[in-house]
One Martini backbone bead per residue (centre of mass of N, CA, C, O) as a GRO file, in nm:
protein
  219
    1UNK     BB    1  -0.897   0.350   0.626
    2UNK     BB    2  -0.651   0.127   0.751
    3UNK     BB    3  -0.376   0.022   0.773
    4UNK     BB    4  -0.167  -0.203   0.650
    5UNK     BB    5  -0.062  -0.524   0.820
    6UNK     BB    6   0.207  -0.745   0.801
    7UNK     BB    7   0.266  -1.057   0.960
    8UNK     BB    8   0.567  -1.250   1.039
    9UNK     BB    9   0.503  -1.522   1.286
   10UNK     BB   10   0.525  -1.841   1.408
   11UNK     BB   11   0.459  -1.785   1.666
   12UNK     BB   12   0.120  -1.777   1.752
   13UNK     BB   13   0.142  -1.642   2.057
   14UNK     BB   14   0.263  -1.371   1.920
   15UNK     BB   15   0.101  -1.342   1.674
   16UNK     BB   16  -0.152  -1.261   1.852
   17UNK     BB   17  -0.012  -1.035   2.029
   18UNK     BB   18   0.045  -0.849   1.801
   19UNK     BB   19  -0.212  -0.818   1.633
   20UNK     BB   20  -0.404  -0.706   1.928
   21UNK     BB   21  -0.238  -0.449   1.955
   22UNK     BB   22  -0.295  -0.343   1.644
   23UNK     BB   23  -0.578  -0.350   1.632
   24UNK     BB   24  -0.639  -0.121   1.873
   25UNK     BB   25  -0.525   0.098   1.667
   26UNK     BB   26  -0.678   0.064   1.360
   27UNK     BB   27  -0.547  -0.189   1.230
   28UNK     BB   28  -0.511  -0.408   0.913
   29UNK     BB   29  -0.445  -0.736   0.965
   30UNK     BB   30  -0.221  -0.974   0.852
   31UNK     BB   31  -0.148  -1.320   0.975
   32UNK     BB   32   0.137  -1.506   0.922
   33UNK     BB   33   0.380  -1.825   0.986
   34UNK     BB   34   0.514  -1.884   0.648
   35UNK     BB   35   0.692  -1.812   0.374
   36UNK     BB   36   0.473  -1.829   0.213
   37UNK     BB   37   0.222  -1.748   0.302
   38UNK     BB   38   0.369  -1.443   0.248
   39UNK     BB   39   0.425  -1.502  -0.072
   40UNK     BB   40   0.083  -1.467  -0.132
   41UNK     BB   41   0.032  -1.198   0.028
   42UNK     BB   42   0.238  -1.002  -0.142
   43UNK     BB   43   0.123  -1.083  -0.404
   44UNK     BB   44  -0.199  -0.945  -0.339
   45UNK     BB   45  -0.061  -0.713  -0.174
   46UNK     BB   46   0.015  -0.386  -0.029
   47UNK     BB   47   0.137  -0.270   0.247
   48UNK     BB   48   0.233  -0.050   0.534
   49UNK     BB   49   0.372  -0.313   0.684
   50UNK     BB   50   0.630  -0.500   0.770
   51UNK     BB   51   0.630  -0.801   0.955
   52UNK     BB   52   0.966  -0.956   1.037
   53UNK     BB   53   1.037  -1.284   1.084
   54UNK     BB   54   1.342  -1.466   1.022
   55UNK     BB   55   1.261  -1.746   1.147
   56UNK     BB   56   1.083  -1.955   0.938
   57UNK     BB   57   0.916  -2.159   0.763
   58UNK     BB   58   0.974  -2.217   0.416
   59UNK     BB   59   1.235  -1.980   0.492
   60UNK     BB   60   1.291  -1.647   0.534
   61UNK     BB   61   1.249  -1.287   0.587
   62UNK     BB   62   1.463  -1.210   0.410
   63UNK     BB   63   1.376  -1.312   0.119
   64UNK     BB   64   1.118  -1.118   0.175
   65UNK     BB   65   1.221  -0.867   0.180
   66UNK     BB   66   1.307  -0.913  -0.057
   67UNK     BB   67   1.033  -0.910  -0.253
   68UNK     BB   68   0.926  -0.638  -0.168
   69UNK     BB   69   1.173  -0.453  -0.279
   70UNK     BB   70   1.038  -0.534  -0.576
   71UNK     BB   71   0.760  -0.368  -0.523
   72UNK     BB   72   0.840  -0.209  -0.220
   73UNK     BB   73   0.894   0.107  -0.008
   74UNK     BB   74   0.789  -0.027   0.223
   75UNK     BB   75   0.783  -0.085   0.564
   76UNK     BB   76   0.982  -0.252   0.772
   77UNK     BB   77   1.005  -0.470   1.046
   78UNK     BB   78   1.262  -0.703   1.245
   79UNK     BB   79   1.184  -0.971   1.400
   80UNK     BB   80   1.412  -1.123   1.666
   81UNK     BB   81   1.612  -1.364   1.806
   82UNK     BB   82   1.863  -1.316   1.735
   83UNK     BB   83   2.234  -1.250   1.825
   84UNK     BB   84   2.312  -1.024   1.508
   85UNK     BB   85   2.520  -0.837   1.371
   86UNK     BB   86   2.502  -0.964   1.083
   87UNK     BB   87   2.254  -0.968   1.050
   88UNK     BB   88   2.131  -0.700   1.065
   89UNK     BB   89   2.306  -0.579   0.861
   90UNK     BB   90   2.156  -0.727   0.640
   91UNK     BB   91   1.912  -0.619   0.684
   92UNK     BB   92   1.963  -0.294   0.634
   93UNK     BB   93   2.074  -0.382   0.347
   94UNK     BB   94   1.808  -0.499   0.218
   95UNK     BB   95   1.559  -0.256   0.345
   96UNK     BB   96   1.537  -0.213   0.642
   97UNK     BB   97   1.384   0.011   0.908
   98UNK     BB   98   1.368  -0.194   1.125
   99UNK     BB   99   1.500  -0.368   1.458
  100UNK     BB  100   1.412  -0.642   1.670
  101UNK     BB  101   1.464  -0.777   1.970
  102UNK     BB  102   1.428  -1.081   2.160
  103UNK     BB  103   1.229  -0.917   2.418
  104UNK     BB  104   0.962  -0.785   2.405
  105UNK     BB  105   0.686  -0.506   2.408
  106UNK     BB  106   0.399  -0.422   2.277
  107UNK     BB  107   0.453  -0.129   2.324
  108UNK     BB  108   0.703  -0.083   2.188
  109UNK     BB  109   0.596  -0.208   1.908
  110UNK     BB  110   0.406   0.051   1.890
  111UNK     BB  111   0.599   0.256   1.852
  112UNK     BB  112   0.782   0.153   1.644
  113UNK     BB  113   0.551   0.168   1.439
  114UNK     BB  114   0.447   0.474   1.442
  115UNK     BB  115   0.696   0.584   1.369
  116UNK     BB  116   0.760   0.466   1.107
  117UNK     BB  117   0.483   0.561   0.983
  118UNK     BB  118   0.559   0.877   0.992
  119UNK     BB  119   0.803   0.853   0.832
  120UNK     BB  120   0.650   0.756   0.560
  121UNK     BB  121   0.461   0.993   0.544
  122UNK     BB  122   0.690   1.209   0.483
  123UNK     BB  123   0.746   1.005   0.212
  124UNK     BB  124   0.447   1.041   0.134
  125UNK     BB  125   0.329   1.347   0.018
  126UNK     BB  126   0.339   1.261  -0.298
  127UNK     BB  127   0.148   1.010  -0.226
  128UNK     BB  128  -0.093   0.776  -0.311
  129UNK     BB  129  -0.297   0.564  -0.123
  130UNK     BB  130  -0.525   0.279  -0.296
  131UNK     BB  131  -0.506   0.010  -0.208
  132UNK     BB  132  -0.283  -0.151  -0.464
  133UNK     BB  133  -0.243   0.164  -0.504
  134UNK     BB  134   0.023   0.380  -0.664
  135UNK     BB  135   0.034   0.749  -0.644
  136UNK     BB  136   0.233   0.947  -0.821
  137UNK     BB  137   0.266   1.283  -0.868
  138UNK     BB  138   0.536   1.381  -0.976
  139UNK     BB  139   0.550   1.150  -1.215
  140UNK     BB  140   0.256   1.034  -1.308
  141UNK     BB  141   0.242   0.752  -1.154
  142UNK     BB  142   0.139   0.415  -1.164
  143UNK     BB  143   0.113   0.145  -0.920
  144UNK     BB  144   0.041  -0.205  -0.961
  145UNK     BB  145   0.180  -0.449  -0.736
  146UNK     BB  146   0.458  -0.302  -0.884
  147UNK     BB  147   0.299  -0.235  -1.180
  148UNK     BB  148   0.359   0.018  -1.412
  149UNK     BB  149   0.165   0.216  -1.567
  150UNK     BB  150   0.010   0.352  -1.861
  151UNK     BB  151  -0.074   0.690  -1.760
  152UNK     BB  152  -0.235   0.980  -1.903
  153UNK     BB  153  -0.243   1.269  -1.780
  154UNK     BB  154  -0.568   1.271  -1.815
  155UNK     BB  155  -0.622   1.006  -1.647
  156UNK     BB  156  -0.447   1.070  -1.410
  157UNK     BB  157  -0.683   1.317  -1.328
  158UNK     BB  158  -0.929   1.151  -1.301
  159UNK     BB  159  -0.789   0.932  -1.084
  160UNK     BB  160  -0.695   1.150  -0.863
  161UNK     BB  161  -0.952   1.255  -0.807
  162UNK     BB  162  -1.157   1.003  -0.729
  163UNK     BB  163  -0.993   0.937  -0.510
  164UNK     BB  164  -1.007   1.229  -0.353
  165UNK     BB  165  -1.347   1.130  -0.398
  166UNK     BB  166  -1.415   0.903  -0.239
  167UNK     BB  167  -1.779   0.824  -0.249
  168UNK     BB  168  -1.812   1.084  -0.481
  169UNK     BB  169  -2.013   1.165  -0.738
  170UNK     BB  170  -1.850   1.253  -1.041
  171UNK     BB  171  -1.949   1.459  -1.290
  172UNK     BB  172  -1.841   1.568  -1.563
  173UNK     BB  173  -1.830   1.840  -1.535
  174UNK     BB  174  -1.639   1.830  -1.285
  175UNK     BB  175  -1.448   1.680  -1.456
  176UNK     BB  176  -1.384   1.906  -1.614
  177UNK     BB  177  -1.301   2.141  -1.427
  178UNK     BB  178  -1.043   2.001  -1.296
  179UNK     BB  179  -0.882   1.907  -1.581
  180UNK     BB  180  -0.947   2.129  -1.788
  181UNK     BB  181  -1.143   2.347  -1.720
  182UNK     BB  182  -1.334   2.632  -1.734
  183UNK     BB  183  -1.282   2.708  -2.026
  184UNK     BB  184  -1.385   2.422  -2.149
  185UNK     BB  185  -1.599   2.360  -2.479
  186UNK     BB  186  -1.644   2.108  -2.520
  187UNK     BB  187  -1.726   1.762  -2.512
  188UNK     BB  188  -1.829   1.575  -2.233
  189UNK     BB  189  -1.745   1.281  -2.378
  190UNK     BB  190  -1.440   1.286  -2.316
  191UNK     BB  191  -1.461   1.129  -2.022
  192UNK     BB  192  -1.554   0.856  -2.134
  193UNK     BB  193  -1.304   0.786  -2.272
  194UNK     BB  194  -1.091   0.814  -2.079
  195UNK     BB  195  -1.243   0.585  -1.901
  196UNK     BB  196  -1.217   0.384  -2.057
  197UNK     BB  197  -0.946   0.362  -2.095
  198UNK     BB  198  -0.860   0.364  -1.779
  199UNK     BB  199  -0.955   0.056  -1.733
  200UNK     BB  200  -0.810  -0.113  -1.895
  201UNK     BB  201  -0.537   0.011  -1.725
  202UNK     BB  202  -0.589  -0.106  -1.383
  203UNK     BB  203  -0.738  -0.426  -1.377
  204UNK     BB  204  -0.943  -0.273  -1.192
  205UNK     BB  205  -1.320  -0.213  -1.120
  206UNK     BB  206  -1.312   0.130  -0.970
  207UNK     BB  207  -1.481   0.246  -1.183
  208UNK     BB  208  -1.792   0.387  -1.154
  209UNK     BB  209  -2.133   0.415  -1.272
  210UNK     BB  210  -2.369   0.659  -1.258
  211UNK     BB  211  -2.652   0.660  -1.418
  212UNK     BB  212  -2.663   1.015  -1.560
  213UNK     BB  213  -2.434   1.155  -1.318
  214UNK     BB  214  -2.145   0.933  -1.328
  215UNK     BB  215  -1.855   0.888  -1.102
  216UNK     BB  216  -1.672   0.641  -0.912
  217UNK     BB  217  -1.521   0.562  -0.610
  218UNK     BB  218  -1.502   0.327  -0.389
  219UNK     BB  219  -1.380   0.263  -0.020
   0.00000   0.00000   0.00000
C-alpha cells in the first residue's frame, strides 16, 4: 500500500495539480481547500505527509500545522505565497519539516517530497506504521489516531508478527513459536485469550478469524 500524502491549498487548480504528481509516483493522496475540512481529515486518520498552505479559508496552516503536532511527529512540508522570514521561522519553530515559496515548479516539489520521506523513513526504522496505528518496537507502544493503547507485551508480539505478515493467515502454533518461543509446552488456547484481550483495546476490528486455521490482518 502507498504512503497517505494530505494536501491542504484553497486554489483548486494547484491543488489538483499536485494531487496529479503525487498521484503519478503511486502515493495516496486527500487533497482539501480549507482548513476544516483539514481538520476533519487529520482527525480521521494519520497520514505519512502533510502538505499545508498557510493562507486558506476558515483558519490556516500554522493552526493545522498545531493540530498535527499534537497527534503525530510525521513529516509536514508548508507551501506559501508568504514572502516572510518570520513567518517561516514560525514555521518551523511549530514543527514544520520543510517550507516552499510560491512559484514553485511541480517536479521541484516531487523532489523535496521524497527527500522528506527518505528522511523520516530512517527516523522511523524502529517503527512499524499500518493504517492508523504507529507500532513503536522501542518501547512496545501502539498508538492509534494520536492515542496511546496500553498493550501487553505479550499482546503486543502478536500484533507485531500479524502486521508483520498482513495477508497471511498465521496458526496458533505458529504464534506460539514466534511469541512464547519453540519450548512453550502449555494449552495453545492461551493466543485466543490474548488476542481476545487485544482485540478490546485496538479500536478497530483488524485481527480477522479463520475458522479452524488461525488469524489474520489483512493489508
Amino acid at each position: 500500500m502507498g504512503l497517505k500524502i494530505l494536501i491542504l491549498e484553497d486554489d483548486k487548480y494547484l491543488n489538483e495539480i499536485i494531487k496529479s504528481y503525487i498521484l503519478s509516483k503511486g502515493y495516496i493522496v486527500t487533497n482539501v481547500f480549507d482548513a476544516e475540512e483539514a481538520k476533519s481529515a487529520i482527525y480521521k486518520q494519520i497520514f505519512d505527509l502533510y502538505i499545508l498552505d498557510i493562507m486558506v479559508p476558515k483558519g490556516n496552516g500554522i493552526d493545522i500545522l498545531n493540530n498535527i503536532r499534537d497527534m503525530t511527529d510525521n513529516p509536514v512540508l508548508i507551501i506559501t505565497a508568504l514572502d516572510s522570514e518570520n513567518t517561516e521561522i514560525k514555521a518551523f519553530e511549530k514543527g514544520t519539516d520543510d517550507y516552499i515559496r510560491k512559484p514553485f515548479s511541480p517536479n521541484k516539489l516531487l523532489i523535496r517530497i521524497e527527500a522528506i520521506l527518505r528522511r523520516a523513513n530512517k527516523l522511523t526504522n524502529d517503527e512499524i506504521l499500518f493504517k492508523d496505528y504507529k507500532i513503536n518496537l522501542k518501547n512496545y507502544n501502539v498508538n492509534y489516531k494520536g492515542e496511546d493503547l496500553c498493550v501487553l507485551k505479550k499482546e503486543f508480539d502478536i500484533l507485531k508478527i500479524l502486521i508483520e505478515n498482513k495477508g497471511i493467515i498465521l496458526s496458533r502454533e505458529k504464534i506460539l513459536d514466534k511469541v512464547w518461543g519453540y519450548d512453550y509446552f502449555g494449552n495453545d488456547r492461551v493466543v485466543d485469550a490474548q488476542i481476545k484481550n487485544l482485540r478490546k483495546k485496538l479500536k478497530t476490528d483488524i485481527i480477522k478469524t479463520v475458522k479452524g486455521i488461525g488469524y489474520i490482518i489483512e493489508d
